[in-house]
C-alpha positions as a printed NumPy array, in Angstrom:
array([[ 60.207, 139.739,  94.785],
       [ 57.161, 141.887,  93.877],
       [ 55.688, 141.367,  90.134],
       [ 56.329, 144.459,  89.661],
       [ 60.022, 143.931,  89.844],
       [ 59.416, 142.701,  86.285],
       [ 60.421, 138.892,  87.223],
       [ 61.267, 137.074,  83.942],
       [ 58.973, 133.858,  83.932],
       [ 59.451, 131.276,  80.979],
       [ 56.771, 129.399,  79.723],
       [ 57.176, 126.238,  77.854],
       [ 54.183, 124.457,  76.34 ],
       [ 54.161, 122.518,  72.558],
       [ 50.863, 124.473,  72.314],
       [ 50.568, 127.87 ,  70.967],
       [ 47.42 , 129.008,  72.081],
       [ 48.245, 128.115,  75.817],
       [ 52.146, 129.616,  75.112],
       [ 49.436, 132.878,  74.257],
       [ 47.483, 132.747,  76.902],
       [ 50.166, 131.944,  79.784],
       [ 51.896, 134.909,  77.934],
       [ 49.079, 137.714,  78.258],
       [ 48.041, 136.781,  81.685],
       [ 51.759, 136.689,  83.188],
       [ 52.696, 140.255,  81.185],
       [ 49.255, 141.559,  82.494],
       [ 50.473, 141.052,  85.623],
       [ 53.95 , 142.987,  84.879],
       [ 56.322, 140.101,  84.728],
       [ 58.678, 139.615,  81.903],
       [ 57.847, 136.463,  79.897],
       [ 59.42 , 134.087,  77.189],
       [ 57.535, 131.527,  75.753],
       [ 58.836, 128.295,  74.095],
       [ 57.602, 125.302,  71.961],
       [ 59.722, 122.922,  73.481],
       [ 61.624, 121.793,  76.554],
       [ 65.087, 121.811,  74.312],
       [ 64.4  , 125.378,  73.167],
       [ 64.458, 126.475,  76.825],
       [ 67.246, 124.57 ,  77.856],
       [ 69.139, 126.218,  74.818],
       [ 68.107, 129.725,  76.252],
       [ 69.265, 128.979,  79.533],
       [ 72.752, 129.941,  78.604],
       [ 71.527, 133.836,  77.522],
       [ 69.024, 133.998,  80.868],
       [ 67.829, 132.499,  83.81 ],
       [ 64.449, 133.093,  84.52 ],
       [ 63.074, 133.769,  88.049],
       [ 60.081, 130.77 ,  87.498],
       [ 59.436, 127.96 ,  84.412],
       [ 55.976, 127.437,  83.959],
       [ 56.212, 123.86 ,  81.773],
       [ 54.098, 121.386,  80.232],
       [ 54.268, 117.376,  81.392],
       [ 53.49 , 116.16 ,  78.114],
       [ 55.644, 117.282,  75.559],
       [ 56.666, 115.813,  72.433],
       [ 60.211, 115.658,  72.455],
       [ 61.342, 116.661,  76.136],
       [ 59.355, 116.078,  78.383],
       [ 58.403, 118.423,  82.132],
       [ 60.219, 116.066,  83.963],
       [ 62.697, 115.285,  81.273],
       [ 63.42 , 119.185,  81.732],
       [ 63.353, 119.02 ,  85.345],
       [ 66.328, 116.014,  85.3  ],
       [ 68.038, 118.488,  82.5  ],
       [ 68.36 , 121.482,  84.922],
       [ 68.803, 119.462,  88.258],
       [ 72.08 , 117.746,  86.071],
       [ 73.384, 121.086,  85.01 ],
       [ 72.856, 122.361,  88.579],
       [ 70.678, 125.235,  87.486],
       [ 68.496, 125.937,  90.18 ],
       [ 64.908, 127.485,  88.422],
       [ 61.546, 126.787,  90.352],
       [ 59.211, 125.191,  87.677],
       [ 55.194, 125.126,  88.08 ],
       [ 54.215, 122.056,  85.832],
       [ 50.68 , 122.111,  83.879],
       [ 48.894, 119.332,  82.988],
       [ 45.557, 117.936,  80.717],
       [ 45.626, 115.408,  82.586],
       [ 43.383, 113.972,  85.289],
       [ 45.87 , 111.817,  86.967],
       [ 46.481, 112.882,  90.271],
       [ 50.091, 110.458,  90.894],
       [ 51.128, 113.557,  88.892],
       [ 50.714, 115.35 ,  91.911],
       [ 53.154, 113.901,  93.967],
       [ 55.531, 112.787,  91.185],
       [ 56.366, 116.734,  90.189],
       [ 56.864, 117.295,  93.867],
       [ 59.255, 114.327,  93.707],
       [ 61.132, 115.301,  90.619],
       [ 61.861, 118.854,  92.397],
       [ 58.834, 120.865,  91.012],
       [ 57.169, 123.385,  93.156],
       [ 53.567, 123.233,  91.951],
       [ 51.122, 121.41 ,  89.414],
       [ 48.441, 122.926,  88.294],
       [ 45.662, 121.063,  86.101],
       [ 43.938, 122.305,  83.124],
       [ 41.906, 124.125,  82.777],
       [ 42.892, 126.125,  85.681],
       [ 41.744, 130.302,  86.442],
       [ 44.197, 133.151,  85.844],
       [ 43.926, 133.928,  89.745],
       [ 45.069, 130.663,  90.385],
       [ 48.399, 130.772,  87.862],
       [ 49.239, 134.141,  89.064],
       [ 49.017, 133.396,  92.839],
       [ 51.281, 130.171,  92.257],
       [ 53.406, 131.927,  90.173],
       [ 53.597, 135.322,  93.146],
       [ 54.317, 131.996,  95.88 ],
       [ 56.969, 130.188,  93.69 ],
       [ 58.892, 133.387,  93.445],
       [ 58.489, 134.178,  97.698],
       [ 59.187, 131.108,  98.908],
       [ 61.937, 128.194,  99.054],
       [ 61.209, 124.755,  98.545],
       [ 57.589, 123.387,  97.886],
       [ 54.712, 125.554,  97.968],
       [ 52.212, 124.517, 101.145],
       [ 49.072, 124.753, 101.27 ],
       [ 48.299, 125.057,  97.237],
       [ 45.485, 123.069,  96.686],
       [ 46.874, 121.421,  93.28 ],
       [ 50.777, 120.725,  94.989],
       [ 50.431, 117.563,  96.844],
       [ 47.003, 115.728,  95.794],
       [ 45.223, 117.814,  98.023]])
């Protein structure tokens, strides 16, 4: 799929500003975006679309990333998700791989480095290789 197929990514992060920001970089790129506040909000929305990519938060209040991830992998619904993360931890690394996410990207992390996860979550199958923030690498 080429981003300018107009892929519809979700994002889900309790924070606005980084809902705003996720929002404006992914529609500068030409893909189709809907932000949430919460993991249940998205879950709710799954039954009107299915988006091509999640882009969600680990620590949420409420739902949690993985929580989410459990949600979708009990329903059957197949979505790749990139996780984001404040935190520092790097067993997060290999614990969203685990729990069937594709990528996990720290924060602060550049634009460049969203969209090209984003552009390899929606070309390949399975885990990403190679991405520097997948894997503890």
């Amino acid at each position: 799929m080429v981003a300018n197929e107009r892929a519809a990514i979700a994002v889900v992060d309790d924070e606005a500003g980084v809902r705003t920001m996720l929002r404006r970089v992914l529609r500068q790129a030409n893909y189709e975006v809907a932000a949430f506040a919460s993991g249940d909000d998205f879950l709710a929305s799954l039954a009107v679309r299915v988006p091509a990519c999640v882009i969600l938060d680990v620590h949420m209040p409420g739902l949690s990333g993985f929580d989410v991830l459990a949600q979708l992998r009990t329903t059957g619904r197949i979505v790749p998700a990139v996780l984001i993360t404040a935190s520092d931890d790097r067993a997060l690394d290999r614990a969203v791989l685990d729990a069937g996410g594709v990528a996990l990207l720290h924060k602060p992390f550049a634009s460049d480095e969203l969209l090209a996860t984003v552009n390899a979550t929606l070309h390949h199958d399975g885990h990403i290789s190679g991405n520097r923030n997948a894997g503890g690498r």
